[in-house]
C-alpha positions in Angstrom: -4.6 -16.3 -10.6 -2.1 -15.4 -13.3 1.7 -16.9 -12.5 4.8 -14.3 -13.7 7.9 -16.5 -14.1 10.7 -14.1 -14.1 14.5 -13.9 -14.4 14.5 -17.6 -16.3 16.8 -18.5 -19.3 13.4 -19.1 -22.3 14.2 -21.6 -24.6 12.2 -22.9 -27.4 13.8 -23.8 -30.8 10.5 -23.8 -32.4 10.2 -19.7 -31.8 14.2 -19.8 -32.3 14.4 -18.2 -28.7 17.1 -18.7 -26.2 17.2 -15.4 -24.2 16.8 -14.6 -20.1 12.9 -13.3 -19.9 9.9 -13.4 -18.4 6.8 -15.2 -19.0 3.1 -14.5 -17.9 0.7 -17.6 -17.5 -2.7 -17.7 -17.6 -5.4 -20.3 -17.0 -2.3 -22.5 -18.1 -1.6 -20.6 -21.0 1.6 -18.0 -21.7 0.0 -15.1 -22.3 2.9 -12.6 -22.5 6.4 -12.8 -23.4 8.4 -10.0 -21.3 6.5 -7.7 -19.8 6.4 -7.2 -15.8 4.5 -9.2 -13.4 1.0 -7.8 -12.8 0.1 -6.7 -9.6 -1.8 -9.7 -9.1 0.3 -12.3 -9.9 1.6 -15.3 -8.1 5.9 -14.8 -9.0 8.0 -17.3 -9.5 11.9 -16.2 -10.0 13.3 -18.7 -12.1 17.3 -17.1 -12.2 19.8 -19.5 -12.6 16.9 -21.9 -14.2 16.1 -22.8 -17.6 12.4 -22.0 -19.1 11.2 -24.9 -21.8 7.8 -25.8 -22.9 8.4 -29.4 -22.1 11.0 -32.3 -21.7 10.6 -36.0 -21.6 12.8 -38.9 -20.1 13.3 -40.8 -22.4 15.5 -43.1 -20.0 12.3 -44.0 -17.8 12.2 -47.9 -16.3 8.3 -48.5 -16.6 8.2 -51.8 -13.8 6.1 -53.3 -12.0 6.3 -52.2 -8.0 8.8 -54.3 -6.1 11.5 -55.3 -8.9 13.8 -52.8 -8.1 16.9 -55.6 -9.1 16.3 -54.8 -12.6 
């Protein structure tokens, strides 16, 4: 089932976009770029979020379970 994800701010320097938008998803693919949810879609509103293709913490503490002194 295809996911709309409305309303969100879209960022992605690579595209040199920062605008609010909408995004269609598809088999875990963006498939559209704003256009309207379809009738079948699951909607997400994302106002007041931010849209990125992906972040990474780069400030994660990989331990072992149980040393949580460290």
């Amino acid at each position: 089932m295809p996911l709309s994800i409305i309303n969100g701010r879209v960022i992605d320097p690579s595209q040199q976009l920062d605008r609010i938008g909408n995004l269609r998803i598809h088999e875990g693919k963006i498939v559209a770029l704003n256009v309207p949810p379809g009738d079948d879609d699951v909607i997400f509103d994302a106002a007041d979020k931010i849209v990125v293709p992906g972040l990474v913490d780069m400030h994660v503490h990989l331990r072992e379970p149980g040393r949580e002194e460290d």
